[in-house]
C-alpha positions in Angstrom: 76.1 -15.8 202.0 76.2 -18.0 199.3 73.3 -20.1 197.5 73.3 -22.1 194.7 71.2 -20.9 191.5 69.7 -17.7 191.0 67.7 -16.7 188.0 67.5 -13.1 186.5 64.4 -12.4 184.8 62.3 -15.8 186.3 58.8 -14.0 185.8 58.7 -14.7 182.0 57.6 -17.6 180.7 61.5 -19.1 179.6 62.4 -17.6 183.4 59.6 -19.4 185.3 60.5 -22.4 183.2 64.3 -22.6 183.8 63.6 -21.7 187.7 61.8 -25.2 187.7 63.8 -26.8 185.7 67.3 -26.0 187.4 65.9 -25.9 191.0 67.0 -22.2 191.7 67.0 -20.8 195.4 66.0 -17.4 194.2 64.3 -15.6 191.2 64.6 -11.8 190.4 63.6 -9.6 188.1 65.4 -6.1 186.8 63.0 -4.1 189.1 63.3 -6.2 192.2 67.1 -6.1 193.6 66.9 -5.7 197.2 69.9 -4.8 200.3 69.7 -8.7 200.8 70.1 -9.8 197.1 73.1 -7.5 196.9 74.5 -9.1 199.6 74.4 -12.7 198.5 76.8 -14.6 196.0 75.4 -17.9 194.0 77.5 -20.4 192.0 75.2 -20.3 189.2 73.5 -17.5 187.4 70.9 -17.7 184.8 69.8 -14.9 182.6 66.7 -15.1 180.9 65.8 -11.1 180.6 65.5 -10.0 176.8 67.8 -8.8 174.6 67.5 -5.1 175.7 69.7 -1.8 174.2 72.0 -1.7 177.2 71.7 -5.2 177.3 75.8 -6.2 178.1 76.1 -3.3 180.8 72.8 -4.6 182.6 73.4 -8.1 182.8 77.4 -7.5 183.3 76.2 -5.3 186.5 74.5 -8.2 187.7 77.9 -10.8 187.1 80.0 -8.0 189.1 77.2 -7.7 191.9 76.6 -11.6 192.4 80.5 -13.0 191.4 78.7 -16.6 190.1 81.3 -18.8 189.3 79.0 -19.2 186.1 76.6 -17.6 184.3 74.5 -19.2 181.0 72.5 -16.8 179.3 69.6 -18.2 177.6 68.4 -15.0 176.2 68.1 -14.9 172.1 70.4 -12.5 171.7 72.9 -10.6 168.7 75.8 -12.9 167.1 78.7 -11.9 169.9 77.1 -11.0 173.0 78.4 -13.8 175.0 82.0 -12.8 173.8 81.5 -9.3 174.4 80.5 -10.5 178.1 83.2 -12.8 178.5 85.4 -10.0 177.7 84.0 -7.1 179.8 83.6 -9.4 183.1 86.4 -11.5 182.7 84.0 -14.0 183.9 82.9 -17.4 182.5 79.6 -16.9 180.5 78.4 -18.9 178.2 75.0 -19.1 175.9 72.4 -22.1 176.1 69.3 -21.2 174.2 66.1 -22.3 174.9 64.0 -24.7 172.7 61.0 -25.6 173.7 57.1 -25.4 172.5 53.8 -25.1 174.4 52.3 -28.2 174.2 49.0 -27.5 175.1 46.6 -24.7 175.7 47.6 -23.8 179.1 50.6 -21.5 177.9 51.8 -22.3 181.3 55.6 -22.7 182.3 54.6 -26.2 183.0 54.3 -27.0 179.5 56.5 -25.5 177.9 59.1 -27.5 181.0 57.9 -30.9 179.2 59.1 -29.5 176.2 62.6 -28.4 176.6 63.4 -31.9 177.8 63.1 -32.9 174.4 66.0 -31.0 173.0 70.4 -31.2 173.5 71.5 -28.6 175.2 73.8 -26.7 173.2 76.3 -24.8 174.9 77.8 -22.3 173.3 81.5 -21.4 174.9 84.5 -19.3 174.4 87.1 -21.6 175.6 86.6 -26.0 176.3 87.2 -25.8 180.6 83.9 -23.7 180.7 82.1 -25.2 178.3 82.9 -28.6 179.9 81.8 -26.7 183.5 78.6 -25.8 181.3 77.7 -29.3 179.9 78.4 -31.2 183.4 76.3 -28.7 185.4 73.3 -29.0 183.0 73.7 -32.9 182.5 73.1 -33.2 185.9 69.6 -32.5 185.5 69.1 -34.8 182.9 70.0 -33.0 179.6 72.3 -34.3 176.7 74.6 -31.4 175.6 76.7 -30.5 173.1 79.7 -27.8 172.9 79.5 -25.0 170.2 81.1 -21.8 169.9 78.4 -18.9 170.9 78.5 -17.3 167.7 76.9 -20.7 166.7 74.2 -21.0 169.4 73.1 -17.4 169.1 72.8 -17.8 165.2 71.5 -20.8 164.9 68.8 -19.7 168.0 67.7 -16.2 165.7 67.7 -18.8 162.7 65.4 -20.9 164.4 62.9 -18.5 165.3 62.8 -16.9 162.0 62.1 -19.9 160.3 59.1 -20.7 162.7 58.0 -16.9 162.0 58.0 -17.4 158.3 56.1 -20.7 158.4 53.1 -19.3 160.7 53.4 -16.2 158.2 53.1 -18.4 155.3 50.1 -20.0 157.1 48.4 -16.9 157.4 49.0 -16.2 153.9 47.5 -19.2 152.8 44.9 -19.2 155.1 43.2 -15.8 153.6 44.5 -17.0 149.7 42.1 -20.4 149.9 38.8 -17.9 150.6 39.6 -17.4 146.8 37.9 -20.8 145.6 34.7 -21.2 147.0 34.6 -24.8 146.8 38.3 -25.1 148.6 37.6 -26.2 152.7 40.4 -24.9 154.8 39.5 -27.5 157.7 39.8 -30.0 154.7 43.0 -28.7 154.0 44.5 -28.5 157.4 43.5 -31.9 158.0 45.3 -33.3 154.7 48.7 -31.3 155.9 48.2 -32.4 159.2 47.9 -36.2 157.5 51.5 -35.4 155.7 53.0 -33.9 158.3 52.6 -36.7 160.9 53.4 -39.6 158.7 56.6 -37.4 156.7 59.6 -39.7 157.9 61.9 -37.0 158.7 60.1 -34.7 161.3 60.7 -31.7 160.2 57.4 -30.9 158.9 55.8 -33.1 161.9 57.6 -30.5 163.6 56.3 -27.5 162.1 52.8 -27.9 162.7 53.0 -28.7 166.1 54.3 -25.7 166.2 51.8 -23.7 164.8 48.8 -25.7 166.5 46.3 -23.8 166.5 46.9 -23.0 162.8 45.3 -19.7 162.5 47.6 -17.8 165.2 47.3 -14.9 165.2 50.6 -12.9 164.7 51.0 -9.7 165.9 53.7 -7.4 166.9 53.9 -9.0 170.7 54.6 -12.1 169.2 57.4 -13.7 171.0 59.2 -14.2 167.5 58.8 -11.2 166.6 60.9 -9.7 168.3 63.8 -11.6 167.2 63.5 -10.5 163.4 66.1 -8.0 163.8 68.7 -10.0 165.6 70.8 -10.8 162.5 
């Protein structure tokens, strides 16, 4: 049997958010392979599990088990996994990282799906006739993409998140430093930064606090950028 689009790993947020966006026929997760999953073949596989130790070996199992005649992996992974599968299955795979931003306080695949559509696509490929296969299949659901090499979308993917982590840090930090002047008003500060950052002509800092709206997240270890810290 063959079916068009599976997605390995759908119950996380990115998961349930690429299920939608890429109309898949069927979602798993690492604990849920059934007889009838083995038995069925799909043209497209995406993987949106984390970056795990045996990470290659688990998600290569799944390429040998379900022969898709492509498989994106949108993890955030290490510089070279996408390489190191390419070269273990002998399959295409190719890397397309995720961008996208909660944009309100639902924290529901919904709004984080309104977000991604803001982004390109980059798809990060060993070799031009699969990152061409790559950039057609996702352009078809409305997304601009652009070719890279993996080692490009996996860097600049870690880079991204790190840079997000060390703004809400430096949030943080400032946020317990201003309790040092009495007569300093952290609402009346976020409000001028807010003022700067959505009339700064360039975005970037427009970008950044929309980001970190509500400005006094919390960060702790289950942080979702944490875990990428260590990538590089």
């Amino acid at each position: 049997m063959i079916e068009q689009r599976i997605v390995v790993g759908y119950k996380g947020l990115i998961g349930q958010a690429v299920y939608k966006i890429f109309d898949a026929d069927v979602g798993i997760d690492i604990d849920e392979l059934t007889d009838c999953i083995h038995k069925n073949r799909f043209r497209i596989m995406h993987v949106c599990i984390p970056f795990i130790e045996n990470y290659i070996d688990v998600v290569s199992d799944y390429i040998e088990e379900h022969q898709p005649k492509l498989t994106i992996i949108h993890t955030t992974c290490k510089v070279g996994a996408t390489r190191q599968l390419n070269e273990k299955t002998k399959q295409p795979v190719v890397h397309i990282p995720i961008h996208g931003h909660h944009t309100d306080s639902s924290y529901s695949p919904v709004s984080i799906v309104k977000d991604i559509f803001r982004y390109i696509m980059s798809v990060g490929a060993v070799d031009v006739e699969t990152g061409n296969l790559a950039c057609d299949y996702v352009g078809r659901f409305g997304f601009n993409a652009e070719l890279q090499t993996p080692e490009t979308t996996e860097f600049a993917k870690i880079m991204s998140t790190n840079l997000q982590l060390d703004v809400i840090k430096s949030w943080g930090k400032h946020h317990k430093k201003v309790r040092e002047y009495k007569d300093a008003d952290w609402n009346g500060v976020v409000n001028i930064i807010k003022d700067v950052a959505e009339n700064e002509p360039y975005g970037y800092l427009n970008r950044t606090y929309q980001r970190l709206s509500p400005v006094d997240t919390k960060i702790s270890g289950k942080h979702c950028l944490t875990d990428n810290k260590d990538l590089l």
